[in-house]
N, C-alpha and C positions, 0 to 999 in steps of 0.2 A: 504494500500500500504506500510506501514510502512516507513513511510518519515518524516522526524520530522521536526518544522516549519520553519525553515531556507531555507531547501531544497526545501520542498511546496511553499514559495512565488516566490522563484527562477523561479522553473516552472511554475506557474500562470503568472508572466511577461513576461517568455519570448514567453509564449501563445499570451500573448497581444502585445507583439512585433510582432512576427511571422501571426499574423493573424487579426492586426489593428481592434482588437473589444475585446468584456471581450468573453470569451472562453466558457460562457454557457448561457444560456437564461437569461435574465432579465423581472422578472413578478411586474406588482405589487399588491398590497393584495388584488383587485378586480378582479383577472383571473377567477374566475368562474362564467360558465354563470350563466344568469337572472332564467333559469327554474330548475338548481343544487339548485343553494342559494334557490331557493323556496320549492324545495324536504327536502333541509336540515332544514330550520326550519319550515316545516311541523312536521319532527322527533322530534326535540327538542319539539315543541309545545305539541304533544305525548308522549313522554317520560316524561315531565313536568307532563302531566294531570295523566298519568300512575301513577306516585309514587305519586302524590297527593291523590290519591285515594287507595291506599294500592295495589293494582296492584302487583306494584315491589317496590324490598328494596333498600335503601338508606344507604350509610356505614357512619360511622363518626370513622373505624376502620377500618385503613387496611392490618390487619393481620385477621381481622374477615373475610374480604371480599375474603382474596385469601384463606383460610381456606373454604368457602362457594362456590369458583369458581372449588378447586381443590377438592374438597368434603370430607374433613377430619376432 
């Protein structure tokens, strides 16, 4: 939007004036559901055994890595 911070807090208040609540959702670090969070470390658990196993590569380089992504 290109509003620099002075102007942005401005407008954030007076969102919370104007509309008696914070002006966008409040989550907290548990919003995902029970069977998400289970897909998702199913993946990690896979990805984990993946590169364990030579699978897939692992960088400790990353210029190697985007040189490998971008295939150069």
């Amino acid at each position: 939007m290109g509003l620099d911070m002075s102007t942005g807090v401005k407008l954030f208040l007076a969102q919370v004036v104007n509309t008696k609540s914070i002006p966008f959702p409040v989550m907290s670090a548990d919003f995902w559901p029970e069977e998400k969070k289970r897909a998702l470390v199913r993946e990690a658990e896979k990805t984990l055994k993946d590169y364990k196993s030579g699978k897939i590569k692992g960088y400790d380089d990353v210029d190697e890595m985007f040189r490998d992504i971008l295939g150069k």
